[in-house]
C-alpha positions, 0 to 999 in steps of 0.5 A, spaced: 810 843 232 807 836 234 809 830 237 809 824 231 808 818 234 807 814 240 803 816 246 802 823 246 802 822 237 798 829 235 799 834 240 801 841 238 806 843 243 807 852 244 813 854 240 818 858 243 817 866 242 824 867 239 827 866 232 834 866 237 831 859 238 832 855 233 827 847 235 829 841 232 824 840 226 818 835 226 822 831 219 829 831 224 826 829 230 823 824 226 829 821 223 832 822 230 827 818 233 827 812 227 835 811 229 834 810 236 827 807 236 830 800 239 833 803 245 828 808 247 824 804 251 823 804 258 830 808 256 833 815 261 833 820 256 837 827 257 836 833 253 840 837 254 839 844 251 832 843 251 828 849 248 821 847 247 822 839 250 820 838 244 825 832 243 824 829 250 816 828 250 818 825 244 821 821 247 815 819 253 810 819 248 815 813 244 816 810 252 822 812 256 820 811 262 824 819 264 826 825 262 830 831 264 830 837 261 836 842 261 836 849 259 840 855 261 833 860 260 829 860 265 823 862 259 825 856 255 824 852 261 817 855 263 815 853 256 818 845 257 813 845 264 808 848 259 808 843 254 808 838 259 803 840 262 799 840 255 800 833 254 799 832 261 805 828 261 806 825 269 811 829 273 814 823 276 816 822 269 820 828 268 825 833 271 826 840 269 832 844 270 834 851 268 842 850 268 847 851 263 850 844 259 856 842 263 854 846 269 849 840 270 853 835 268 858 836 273 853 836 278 850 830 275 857 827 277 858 829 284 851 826 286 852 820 283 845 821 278 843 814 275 847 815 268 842 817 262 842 811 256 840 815 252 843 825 251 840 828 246 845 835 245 842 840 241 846 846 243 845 853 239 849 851 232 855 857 234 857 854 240 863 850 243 860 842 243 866 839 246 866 842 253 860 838 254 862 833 249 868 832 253 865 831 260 861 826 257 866 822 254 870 822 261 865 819 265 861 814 261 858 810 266 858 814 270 853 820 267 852 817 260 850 809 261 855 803 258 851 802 253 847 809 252 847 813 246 850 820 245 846 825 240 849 831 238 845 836 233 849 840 229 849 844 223 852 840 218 858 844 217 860 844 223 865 838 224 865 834 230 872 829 232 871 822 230 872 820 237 872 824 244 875 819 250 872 814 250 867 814 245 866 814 238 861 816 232 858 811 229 853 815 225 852 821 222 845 823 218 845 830 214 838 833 213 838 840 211 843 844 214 843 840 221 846 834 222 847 828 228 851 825 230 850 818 234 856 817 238 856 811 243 862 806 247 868 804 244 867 796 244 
């Protein structure tokens, strides 16, 4: 795995050890990031189910200004912090927290965080997404900003809802056996 353009463009990131994590290809990542390119600067970002973090240094090396990180293993997030500190990526510009999905948010939502502009979801492909697609969708403004970006990778035959609460999906890209669905608010 490397980062494919901006700041950090080249570096090699540590894979995780497990075949029971599955990361986000290079080619997805790169049509991900060709999507959301025109929000991603100066842009929040939550990546939530992070693995190697290798969507989130995305991400900084494309210029969003802040990154948190969210895995429920604690060895996916020690290799977050390790490919952080490969890149040498400033810690003030990254947060990295061992938590489930919506356990996070629901913390999120009781300390008043800053909303995100932009979540990138990727769960493991047999979970059940709307728990934490749901709380997403209930609290927009407050978690997910007005105008911000909700990315959910998804294996392409496991169907997401058109619309969940207060948000809607406006795209769906399908590359190999994973898909990405792009929600945002309802306008």
């Amino acid at each position: 795995m490397r980062i494919i353009a901006g700041k950090y463009r080249g570096r090699n990131l540590k894979s995780p050890p497990s075949l029971q994590v599955r990361p986000t290809s290079d080619r997805l990542r790169e049509t991900l990031f060709n999507v959301i390119t025109p929000r991603i600067e100066g842009a929040r970002f939550l990546d939530l189910c992070a693995g190697s973090g290798a969507v989130g240094i995305e991400a900084l090396s494309r210029g969003a200004i802040h990154v948190t990180f969210v895995d429920k293993s604690r060895k996916m997030c020690a290799l977050v912090e390790a490919n952080l500190d490969l890149c040498r990526i400033p810690e003030e510009q990254t947060e990295v927290v061992q938590a489930e999905a919506a356990d996070y948010l629901s913390r999120s939502l009781k300390r008043k965080a800053v909303p995100f502009d932009i979540v990138f979801f990727d769960p493991p492909y047999v979970a059940d997404y709307l728990p934490v697609i749901e709380l997403l969708a209930q609290n927009t403004g407050e978690l997910l900003a007005e105008d911000g970006m909700l990315v959910v990778e998804h294996h392409h035959k496991n169907s997401l809802p058109d619309e969940v609460g207060s948000i809607i999906r406006s795209r769906i890209l399908k590359q190999g056996d994973s898909a990405l669905s792009f929600f945002s608010r309802k306008r």
